[in-house]
ROMAR-240523 format. One record per atom (N, C-alpha, C): residue number from 1; residue in one letter; atom name; x, y, z. Coordinates in pm, 1 decimal, always signed. Atoms other than C-alpha are relative to their C-alpha. Layout:
<sites>
(NUM, "A", "CA", (X, Y, Z))
...
</sites>
This chain:
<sites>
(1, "X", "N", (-18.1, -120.7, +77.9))
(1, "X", "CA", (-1316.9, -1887.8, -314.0))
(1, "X", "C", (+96.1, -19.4, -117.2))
(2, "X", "N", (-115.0, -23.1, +132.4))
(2, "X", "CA", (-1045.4, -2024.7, -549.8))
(2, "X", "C", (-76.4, +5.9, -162.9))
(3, "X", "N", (+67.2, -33.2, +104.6))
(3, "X", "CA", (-1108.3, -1940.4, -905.4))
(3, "X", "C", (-123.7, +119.3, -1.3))
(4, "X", "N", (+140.7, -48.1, -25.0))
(4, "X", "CA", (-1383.2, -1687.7, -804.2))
(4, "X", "C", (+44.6, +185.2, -85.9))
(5, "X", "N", (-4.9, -72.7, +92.8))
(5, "X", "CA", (-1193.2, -1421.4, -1006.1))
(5, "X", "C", (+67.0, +159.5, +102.7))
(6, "X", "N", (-34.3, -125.6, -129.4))
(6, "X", "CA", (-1042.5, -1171.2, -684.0))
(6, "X", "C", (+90.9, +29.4, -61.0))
(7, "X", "N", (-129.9, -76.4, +66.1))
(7, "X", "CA", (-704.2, -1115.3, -844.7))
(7, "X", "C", (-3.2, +57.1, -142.6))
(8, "X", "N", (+26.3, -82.5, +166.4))
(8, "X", "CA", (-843.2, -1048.7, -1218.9))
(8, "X", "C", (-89.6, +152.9, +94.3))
(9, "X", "N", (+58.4, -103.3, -9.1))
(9, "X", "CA", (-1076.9, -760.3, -1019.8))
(9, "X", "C", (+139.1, +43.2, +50.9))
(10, "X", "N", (-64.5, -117.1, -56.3))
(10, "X", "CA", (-809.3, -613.5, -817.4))
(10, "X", "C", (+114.4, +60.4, -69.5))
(11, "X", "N", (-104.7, -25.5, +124.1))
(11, "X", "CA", (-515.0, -639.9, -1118.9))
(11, "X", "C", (-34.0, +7.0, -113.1))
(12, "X", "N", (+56.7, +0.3, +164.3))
(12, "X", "CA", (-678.7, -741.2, -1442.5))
(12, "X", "C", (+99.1, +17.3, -116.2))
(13, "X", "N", (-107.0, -21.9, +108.0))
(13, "X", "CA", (-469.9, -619.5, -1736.3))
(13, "X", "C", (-32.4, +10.1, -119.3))
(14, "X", "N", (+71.3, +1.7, +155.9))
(14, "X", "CA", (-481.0, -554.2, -2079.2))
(14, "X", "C", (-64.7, +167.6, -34.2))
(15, "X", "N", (+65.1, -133.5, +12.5))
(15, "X", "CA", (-724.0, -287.2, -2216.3))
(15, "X", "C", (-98.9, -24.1, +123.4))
(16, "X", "N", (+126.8, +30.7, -111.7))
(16, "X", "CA", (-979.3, -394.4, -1897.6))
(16, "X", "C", (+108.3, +28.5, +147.8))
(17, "X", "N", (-123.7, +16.1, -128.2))
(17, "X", "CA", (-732.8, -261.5, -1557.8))
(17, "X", "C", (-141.9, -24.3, +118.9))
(18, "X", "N", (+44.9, +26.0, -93.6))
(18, "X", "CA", (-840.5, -383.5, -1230.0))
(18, "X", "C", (-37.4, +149.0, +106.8))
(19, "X", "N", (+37.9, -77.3, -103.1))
(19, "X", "CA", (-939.2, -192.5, -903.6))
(19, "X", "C", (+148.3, +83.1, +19.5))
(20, "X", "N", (-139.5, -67.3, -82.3))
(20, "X", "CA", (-539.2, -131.2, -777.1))
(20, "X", "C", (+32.7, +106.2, -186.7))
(21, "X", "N", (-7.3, -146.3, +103.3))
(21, "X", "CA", (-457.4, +51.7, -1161.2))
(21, "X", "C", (-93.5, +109.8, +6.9))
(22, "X", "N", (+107.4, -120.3, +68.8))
(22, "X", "CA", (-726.8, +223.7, -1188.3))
(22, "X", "C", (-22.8, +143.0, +118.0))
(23, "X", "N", (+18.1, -61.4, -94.9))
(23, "X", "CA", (-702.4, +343.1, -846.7))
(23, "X", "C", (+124.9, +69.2, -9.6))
(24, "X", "N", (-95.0, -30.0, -5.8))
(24, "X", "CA", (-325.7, +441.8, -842.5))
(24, "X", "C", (-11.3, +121.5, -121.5))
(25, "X", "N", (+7.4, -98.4, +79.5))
(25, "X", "CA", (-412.9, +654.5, -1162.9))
(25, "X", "C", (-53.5, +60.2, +11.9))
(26, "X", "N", (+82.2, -98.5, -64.8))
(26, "X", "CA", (-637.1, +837.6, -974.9))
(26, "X", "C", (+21.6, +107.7, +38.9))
(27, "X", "N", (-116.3, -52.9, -105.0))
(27, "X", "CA", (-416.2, +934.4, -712.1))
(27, "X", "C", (+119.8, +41.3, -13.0))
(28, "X", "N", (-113.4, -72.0, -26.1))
(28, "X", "CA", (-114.0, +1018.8, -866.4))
(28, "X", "C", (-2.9, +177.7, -35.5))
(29, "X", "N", (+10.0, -157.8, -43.8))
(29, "X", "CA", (-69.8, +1388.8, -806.4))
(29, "X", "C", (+68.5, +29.9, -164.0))
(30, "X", "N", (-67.1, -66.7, +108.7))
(30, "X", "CA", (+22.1, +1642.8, -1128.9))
(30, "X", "C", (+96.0, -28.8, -33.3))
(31, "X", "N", (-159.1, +45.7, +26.8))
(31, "X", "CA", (+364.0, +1544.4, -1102.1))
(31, "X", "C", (+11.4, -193.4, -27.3))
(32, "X", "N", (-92.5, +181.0, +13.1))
(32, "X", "CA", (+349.5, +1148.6, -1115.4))
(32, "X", "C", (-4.2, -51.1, +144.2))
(33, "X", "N", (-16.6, +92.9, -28.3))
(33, "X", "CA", (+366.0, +1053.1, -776.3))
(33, "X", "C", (-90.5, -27.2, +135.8))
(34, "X", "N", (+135.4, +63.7, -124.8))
(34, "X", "CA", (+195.6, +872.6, -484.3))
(34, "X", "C", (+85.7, -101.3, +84.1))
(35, "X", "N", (-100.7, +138.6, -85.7))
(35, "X", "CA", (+357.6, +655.8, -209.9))
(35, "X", "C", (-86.8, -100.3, +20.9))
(36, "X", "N", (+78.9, +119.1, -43.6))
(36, "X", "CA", (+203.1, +297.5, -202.7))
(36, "X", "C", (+25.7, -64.8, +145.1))
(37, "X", "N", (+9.8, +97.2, -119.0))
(37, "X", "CA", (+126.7, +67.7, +118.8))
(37, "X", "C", (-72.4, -111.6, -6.3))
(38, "X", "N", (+105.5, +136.8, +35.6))
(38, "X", "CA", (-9.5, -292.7, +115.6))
(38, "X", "C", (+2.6, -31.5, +132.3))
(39, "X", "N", (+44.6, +48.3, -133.3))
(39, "X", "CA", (-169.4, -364.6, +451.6))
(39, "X", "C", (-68.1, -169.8, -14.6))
(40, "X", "N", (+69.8, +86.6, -25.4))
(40, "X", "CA", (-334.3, -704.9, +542.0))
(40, "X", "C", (-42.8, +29.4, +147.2))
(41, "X", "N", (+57.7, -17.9, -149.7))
(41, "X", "CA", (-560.1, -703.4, +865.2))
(41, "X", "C", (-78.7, -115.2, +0.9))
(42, "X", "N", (+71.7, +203.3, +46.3))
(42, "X", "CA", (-683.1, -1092.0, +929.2))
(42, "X", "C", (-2.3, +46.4, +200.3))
(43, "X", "N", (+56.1, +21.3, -144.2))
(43, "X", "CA", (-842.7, -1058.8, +1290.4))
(43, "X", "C", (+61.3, +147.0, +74.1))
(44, "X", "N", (-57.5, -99.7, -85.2))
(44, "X", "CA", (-635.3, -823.6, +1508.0))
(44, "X", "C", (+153.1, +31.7, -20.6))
(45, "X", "N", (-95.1, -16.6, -43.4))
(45, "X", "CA", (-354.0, -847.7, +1399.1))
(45, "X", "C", (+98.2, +100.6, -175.9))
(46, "X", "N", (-59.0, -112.4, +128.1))
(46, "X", "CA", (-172.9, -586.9, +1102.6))
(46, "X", "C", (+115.5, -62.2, -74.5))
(47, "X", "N", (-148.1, +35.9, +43.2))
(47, "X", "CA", (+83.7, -718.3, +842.0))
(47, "X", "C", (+21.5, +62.9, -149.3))
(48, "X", "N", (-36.7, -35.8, +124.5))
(48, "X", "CA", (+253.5, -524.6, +605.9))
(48, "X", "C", (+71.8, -80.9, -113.4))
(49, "X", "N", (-37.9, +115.5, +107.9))
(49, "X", "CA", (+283.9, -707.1, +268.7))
(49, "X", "C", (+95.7, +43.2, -78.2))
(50, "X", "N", (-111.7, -29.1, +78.8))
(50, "X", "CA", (+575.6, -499.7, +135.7))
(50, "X", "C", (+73.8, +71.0, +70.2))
(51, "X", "N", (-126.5, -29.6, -131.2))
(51, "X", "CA", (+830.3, -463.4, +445.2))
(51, "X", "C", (+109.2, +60.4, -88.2))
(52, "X", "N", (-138.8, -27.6, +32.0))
(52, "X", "CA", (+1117.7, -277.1, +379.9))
(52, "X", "C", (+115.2, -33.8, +86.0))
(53, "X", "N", (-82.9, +83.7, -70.3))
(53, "X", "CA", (+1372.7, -549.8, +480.6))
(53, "X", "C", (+70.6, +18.8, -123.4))
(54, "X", "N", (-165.6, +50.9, +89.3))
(54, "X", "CA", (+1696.7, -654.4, +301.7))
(54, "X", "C", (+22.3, -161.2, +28.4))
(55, "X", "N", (-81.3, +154.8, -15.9))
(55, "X", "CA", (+1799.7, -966.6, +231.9))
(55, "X", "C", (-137.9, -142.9, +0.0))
(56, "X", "N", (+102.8, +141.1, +36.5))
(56, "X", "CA", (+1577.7, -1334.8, +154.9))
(56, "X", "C", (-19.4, -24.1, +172.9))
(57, "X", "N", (-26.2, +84.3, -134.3))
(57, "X", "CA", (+1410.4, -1458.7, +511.2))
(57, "X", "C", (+24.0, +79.8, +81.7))
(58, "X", "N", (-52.3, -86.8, -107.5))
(58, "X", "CA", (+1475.0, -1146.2, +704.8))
(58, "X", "C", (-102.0, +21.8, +74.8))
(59, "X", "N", (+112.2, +25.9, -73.3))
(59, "X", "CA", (+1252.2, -1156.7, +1005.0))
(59, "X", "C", (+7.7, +127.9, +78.4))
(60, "X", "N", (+20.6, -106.8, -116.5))
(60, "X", "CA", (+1279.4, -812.2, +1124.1))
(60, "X", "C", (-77.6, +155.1, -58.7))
(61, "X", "N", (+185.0, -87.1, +3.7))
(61, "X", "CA", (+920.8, -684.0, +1025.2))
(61, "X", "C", (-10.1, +65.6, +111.7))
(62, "X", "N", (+47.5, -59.8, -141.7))
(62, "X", "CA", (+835.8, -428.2, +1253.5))
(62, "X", "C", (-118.5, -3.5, +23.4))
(63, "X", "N", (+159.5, +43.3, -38.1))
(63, "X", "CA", (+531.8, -457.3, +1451.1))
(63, "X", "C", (-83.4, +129.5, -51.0))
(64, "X", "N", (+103.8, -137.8, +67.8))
(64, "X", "CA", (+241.8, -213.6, +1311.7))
(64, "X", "C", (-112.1, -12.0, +113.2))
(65, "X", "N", (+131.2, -40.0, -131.0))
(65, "X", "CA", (+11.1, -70.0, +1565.8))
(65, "X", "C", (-86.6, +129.3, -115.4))
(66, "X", "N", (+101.3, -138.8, +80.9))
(66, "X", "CA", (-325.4, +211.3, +1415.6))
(66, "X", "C", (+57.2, +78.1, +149.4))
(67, "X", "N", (-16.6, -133.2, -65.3))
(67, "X", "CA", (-219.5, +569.8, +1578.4))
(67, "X", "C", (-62.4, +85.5, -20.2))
(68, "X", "N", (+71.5, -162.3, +9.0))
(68, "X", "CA", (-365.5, +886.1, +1637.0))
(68, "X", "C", (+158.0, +89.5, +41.9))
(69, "X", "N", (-118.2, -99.5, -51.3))
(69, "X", "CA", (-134.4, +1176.4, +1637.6))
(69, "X", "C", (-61.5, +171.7, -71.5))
(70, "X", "N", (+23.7, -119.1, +10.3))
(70, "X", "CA", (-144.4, +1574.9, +1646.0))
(70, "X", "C", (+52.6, +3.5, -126.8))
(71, "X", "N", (-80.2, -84.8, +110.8))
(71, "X", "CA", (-56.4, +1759.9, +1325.5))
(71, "X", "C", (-15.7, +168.7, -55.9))
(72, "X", "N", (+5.7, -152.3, +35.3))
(72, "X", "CA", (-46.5, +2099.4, +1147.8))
(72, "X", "C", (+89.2, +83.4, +74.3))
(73, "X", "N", (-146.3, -92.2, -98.0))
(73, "X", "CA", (+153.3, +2407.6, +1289.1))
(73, "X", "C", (-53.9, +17.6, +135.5))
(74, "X", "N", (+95.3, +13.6, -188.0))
(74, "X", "CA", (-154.2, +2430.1, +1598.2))
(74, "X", "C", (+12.1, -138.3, +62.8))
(75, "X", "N", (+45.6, +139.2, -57.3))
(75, "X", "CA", (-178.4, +2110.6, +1659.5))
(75, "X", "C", (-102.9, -69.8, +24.9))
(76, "X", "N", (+137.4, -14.2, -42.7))
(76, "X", "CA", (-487.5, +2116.4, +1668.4))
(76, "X", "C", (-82.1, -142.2, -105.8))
(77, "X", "N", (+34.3, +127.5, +95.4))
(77, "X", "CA", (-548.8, +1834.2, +1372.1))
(77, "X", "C", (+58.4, -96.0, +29.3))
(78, "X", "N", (-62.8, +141.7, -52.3))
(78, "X", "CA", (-523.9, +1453.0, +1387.4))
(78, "X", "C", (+24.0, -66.6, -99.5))
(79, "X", "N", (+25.1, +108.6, +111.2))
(79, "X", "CA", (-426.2, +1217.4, +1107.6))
(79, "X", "C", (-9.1, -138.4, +98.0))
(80, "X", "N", (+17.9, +151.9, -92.7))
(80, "X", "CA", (-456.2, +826.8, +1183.8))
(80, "X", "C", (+69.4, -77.8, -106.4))
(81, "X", "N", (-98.6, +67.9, +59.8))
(81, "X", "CA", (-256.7, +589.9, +1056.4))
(81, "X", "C", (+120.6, -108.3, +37.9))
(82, "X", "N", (-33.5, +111.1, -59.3))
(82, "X", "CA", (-37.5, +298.1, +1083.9))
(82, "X", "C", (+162.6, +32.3, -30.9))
(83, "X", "N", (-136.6, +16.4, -47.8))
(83, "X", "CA", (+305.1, +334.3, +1257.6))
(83, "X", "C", (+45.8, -146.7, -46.2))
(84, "X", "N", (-177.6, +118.6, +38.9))
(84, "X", "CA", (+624.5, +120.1, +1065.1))
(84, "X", "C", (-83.5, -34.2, -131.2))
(85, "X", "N", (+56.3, +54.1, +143.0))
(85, "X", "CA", (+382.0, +42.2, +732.2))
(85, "X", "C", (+96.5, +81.6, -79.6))
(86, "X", "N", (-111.5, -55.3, +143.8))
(86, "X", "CA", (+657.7, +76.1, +450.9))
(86, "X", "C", (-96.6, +101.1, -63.6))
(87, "X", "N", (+64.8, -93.7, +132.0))
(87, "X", "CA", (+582.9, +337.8, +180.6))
(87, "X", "C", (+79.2, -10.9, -75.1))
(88, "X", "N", (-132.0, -21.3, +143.1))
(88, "X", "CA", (+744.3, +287.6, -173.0))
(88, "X", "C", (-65.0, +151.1, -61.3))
(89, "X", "N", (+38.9, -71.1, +70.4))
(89, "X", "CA", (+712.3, +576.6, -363.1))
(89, "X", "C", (+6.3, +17.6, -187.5))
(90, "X", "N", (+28.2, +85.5, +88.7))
(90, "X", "CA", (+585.3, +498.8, -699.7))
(90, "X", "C", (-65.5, +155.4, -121.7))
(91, "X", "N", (+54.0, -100.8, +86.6))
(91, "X", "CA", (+575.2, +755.6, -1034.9))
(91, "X", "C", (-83.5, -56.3, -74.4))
(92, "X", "N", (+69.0, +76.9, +141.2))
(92, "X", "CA", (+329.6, +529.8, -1260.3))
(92, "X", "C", (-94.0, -151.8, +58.1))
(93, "X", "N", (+57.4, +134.8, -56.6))
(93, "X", "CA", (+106.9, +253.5, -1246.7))
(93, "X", "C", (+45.6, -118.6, -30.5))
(94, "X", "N", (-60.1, +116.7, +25.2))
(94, "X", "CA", (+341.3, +47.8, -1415.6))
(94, "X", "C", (+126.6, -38.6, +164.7))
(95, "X", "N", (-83.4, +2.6, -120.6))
(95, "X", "CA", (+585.8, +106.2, -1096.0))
(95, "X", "C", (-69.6, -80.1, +97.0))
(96, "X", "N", (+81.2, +32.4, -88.0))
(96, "X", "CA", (+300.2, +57.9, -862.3))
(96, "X", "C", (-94.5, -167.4, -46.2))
(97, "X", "N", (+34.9, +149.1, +39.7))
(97, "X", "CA", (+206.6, -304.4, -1063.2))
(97, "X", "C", (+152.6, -84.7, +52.0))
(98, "X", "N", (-104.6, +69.9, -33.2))
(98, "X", "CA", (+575.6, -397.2, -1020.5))
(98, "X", "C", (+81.1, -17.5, +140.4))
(99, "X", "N", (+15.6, +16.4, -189.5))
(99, "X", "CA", (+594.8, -385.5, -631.0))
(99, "X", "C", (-71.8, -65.0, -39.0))
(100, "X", "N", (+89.9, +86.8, -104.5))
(100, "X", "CA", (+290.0, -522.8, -594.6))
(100, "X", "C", (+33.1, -150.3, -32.0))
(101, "X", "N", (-62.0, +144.3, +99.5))
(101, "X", "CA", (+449.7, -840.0, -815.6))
(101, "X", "C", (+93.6, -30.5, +124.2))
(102, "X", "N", (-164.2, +21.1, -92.6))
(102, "X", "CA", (+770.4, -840.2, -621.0))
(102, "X", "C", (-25.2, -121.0, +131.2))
</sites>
C-alpha cells in the first residue's frame, strides 16, 4: 500500500482538502466547535491515537472497551461509545489538522 495515496485522501491540503477537513467543517456546530477522537481498531483490540497523557513515553493509556449506557432524563435512551477515548475540543479545522499532526 505504500505510496497508494491514503494520507493525501484523508488530509490533502491546499485548495483540494482531504476527507478529515472536509469532514470537521461539516460538523462544527454554529459556534465553532466539535470535540475530536482518533480511534484505531486493528483486530480486537481499540487504541486511542491521541491519549491524553503528559510527559514523552508515558505508558498510562487507559484501556478502551465499546459501551452501551442509559441516557436522557427517562432513561429510556442508549448512546454507544467508547469508554477513556480522549476528546480534544477543537474550534476550526486548522485546530483539528494540528492535533492530528502532533
Amino acid at each position: 500500500q505504500t505510496g497508494s495515496g491514503k494520507t493525501h485522501t484523508m488530509l490533502a491540503g491546499g485548495v483540494d482538502p482531504g476527507i478529515i477537513p472536509r469532514a470537521v467543517e461539516h460538523l462544527l456546530d454554529p459556534k465553532g466547535r466539535v470535540s475530536l477522537s482518533f480511534l484505531q481498531v486493528y483486530g480486537r483490540v481499540l487504541t486511542d491515537l491521541l491519549p491524553n497523557v503528559t510527559g514523552a513515553g508515558d505508558a498510562r493509556v487507559p484501556q478502551l472497551a465499546i459501551r452501551e449506557w442509559k441516557t436522557g432524563e427517562d432513561g429510556t435512551s442508549t448512546e454507544v461509545g467508547v469508554e477513556g477515548l480522549a476528546r480534544w475540543p477543537v474550534a476550526s479545522v486548522a485546530d483539528a489538522l494540528l492535533l492530528l499532526r502532533r
